[in-house]
C-alpha positions in Angstrom: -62.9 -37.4 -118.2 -64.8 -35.2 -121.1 -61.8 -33.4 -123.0 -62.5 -30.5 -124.9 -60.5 -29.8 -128.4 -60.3 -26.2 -129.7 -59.4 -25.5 -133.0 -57.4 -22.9 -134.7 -58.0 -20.4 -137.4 -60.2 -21.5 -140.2 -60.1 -24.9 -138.7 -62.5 -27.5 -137.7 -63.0 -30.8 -136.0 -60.6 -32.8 -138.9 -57.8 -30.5 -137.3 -57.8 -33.5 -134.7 -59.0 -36.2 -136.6 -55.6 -38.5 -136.6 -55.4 -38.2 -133.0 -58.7 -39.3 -132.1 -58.1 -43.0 -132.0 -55.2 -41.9 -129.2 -57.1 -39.3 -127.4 -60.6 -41.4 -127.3 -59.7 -44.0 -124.4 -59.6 -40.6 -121.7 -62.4 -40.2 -122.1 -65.9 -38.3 -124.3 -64.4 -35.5 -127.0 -66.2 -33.1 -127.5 -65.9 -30.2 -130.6 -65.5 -26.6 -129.2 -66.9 -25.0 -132.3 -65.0 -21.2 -132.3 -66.6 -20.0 -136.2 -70.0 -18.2 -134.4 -68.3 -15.8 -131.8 -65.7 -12.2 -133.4 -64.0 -12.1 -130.4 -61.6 -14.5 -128.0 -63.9 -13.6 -124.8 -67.1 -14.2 -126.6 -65.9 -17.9 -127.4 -64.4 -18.7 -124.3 -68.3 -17.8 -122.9 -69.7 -20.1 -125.5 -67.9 -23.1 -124.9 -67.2 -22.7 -121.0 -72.1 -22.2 -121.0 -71.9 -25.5 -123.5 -68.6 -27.4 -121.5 -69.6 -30.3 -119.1 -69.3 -29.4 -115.5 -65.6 -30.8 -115.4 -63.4 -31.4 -118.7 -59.8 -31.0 -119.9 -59.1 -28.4 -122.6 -57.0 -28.9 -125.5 -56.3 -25.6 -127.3 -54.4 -25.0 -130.6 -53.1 -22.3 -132.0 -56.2 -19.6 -131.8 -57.9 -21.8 -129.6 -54.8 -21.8 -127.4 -56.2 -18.1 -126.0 -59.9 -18.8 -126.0 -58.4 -21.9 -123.8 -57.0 -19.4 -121.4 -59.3 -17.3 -121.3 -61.4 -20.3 -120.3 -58.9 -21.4 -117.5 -59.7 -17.7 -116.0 -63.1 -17.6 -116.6 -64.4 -21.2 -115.0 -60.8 -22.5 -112.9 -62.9 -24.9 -110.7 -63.6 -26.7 -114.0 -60.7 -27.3 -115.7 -58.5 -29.6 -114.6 -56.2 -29.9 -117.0 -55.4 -27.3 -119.7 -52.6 -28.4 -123.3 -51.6 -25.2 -125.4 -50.4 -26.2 -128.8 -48.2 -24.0 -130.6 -49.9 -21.0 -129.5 -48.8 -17.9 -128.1 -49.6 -15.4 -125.6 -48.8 -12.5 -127.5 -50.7 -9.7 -129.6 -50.5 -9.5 -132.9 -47.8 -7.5 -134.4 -48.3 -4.2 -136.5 -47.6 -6.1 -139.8 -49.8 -9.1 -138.6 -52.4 -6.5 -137.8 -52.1 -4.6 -141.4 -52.0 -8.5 -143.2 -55.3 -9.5 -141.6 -57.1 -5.8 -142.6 -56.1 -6.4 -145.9 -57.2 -10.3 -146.0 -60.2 -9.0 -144.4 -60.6 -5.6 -147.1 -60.3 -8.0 -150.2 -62.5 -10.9 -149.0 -65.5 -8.0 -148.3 -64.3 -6.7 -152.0 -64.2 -10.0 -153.7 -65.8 -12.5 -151.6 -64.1 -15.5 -150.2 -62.1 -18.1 -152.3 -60.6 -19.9 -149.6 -57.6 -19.7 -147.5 -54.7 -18.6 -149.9 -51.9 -21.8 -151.3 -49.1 -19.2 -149.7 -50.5 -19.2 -146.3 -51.3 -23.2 -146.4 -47.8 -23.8 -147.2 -46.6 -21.7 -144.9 -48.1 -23.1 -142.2 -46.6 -26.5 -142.4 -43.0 -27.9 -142.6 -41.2 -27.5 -145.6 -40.9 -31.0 -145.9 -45.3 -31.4 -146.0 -45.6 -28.9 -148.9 -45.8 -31.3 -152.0 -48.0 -33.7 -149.3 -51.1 -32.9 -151.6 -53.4 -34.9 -149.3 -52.6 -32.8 -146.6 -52.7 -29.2 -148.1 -55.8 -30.7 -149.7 -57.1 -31.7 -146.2 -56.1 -28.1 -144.8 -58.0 -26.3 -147.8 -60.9 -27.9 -147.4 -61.4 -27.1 -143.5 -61.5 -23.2 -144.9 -63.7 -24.2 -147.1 -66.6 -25.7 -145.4 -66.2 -22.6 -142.5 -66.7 -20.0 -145.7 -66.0 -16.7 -145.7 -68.3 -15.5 -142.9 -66.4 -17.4 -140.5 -63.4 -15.9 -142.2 -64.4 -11.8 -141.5 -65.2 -13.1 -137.4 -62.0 -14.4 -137.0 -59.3 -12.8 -139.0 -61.4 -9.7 -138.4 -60.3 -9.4 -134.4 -57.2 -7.5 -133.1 -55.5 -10.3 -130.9 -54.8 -8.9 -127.3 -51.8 -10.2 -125.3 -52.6 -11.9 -122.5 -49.1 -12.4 -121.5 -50.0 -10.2 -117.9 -52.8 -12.8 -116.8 -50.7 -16.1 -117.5 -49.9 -16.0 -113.7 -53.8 -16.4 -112.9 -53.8 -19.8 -114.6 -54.2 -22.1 -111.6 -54.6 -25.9 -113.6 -52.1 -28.6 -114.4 -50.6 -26.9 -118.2 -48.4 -28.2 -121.0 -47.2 -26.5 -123.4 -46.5 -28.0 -126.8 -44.4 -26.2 -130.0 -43.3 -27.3 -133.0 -39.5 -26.9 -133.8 -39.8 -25.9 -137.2 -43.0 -23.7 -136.6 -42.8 -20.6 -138.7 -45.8 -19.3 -137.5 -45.5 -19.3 -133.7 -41.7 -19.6 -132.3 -39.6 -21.3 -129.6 -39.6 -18.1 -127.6 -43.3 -17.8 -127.7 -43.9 -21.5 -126.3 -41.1 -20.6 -123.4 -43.0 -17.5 -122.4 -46.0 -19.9 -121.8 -44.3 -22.0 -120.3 -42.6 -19.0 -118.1 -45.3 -17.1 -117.3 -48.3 -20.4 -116.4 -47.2 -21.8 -112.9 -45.7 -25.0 -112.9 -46.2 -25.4 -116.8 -44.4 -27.3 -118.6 -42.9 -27.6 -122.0 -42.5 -30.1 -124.6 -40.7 -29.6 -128.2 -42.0 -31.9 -131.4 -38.9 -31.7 -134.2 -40.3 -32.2 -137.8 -43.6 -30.8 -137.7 -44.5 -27.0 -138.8 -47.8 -24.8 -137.4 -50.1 -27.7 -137.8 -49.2 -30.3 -135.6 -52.2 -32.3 -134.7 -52.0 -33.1 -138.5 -48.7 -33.2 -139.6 -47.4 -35.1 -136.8 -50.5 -36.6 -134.9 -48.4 -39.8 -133.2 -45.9 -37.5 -132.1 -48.7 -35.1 -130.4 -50.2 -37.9 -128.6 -47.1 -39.7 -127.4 -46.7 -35.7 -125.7 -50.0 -35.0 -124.1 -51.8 -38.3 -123.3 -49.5 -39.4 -120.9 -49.6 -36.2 -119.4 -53.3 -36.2 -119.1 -53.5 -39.5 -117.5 -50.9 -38.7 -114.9 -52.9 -35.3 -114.5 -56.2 -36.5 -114.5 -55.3 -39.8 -112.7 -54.0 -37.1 -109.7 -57.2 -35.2 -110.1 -59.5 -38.4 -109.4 -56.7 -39.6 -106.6 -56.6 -36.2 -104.3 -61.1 -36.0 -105.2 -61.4 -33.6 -108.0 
């Protein structure tokens, strides 16, 4: 079965690249690339006109809504949908003000990558002296530049909390325990408000799971996939 990956924001395809190894025996990966599109509805049209006719969506963070919004848009195609520490939730007032003032100083000063504050705070405090990793993180903003910077941080975040009910697939909700970015509450409203979702909790890993604890992440959601896509291909899907 093909299984899409969405990244988060500022991230690319090394977001995932510890976990391909575990993810490659379900099947083709393919890249949803979410730096061209200002707007969650406009990349959830990209990648659902450039998805196969039938694939499994993996969302993180970001990508976690542009994979609902997929689930929505094309629900005869997805047969399987994972929501990584994500959210469902607009972006509060302060978020709102943080990301017009990001987006104010890179169109004053131009863009000199994703700030050492925000890096750090997106990981556990344990993964904060892990130079290869911050390194690793860094360089993702870097090679998306500061175009890609102004599309994404430049969009108001909806909720979409009202149209989790419309989410028809087989869903799994994964969050981090010491995420500092996207809670424990946020994940269970997911998980509340997606029928029949379920919920798994990773301990030791901040915001940026698929690499800070890739082996954990896989243990959660291929299993799940194989039972889901295995009852897919049993019942004819």
């Amino acid at each position: 079965m093909n299984l899409v990956l969405l990244p988060g924001f500022m991230t690319d395809p090394d977001l995932w690249a510890d976990m391909r190894p575990r993810l490659a025996p379900l099947g083709p990966v393919l890249h949803g690339d979410l730096s061209r599109d200002a707007g969650i509805d406009a990349m959830a049209q990209r990648i659902a006109g450039e998805a196969p006719e039938r694939f499994a969506l993996i969302g993180f963070s970001m990508g976690g809504y542009v994979a609902r919004a997929i689930a929505r848009l094309a629900p005869e195609r997805v047969r399987a949908l994972v929501l990584i520490a994500t959210s469902a939730r607009a972006d509060t007032p302060v978020q709102a003000r943080r990301k017009a003032a990001a987006v104010a100083n890179v169109r004053r000063q131009g863009f000199s990558g994703l700030s050492r504050a925000a890096i750090l705070g997106s990981v556990h405090p344990d993964r904060v002296g892990d130079a290869s990793l911050i390194a690793r993180i860094r360089q993702m903003g870097d090679r998306l530049g500061g175009e890609v910077f102004l599309r994404q941080a430049g969009q108001a975040r909806a909720s979409d909390g009202g149209l989790l009910g419309a989410i028809t697939c087989p869903t799994l909700v994964v969050a981090a325990a010491q995420d500092s970015l996207r809670s424990l509450d946020e994940a269970r409203e997911l998980q509340a408000g997606i029928p029949g979702a379920a919920l798994t909790v990773i301990d030791g890993s901040g915001h940026m799971l698929p690499m800070e604890a890739p082996d954990a992440l896989a243990e959660a959601i291929v299993p799940w996939l194989q039972a889901q896509l295995s009852g897919a291909s049993t019942i004819g899907s």
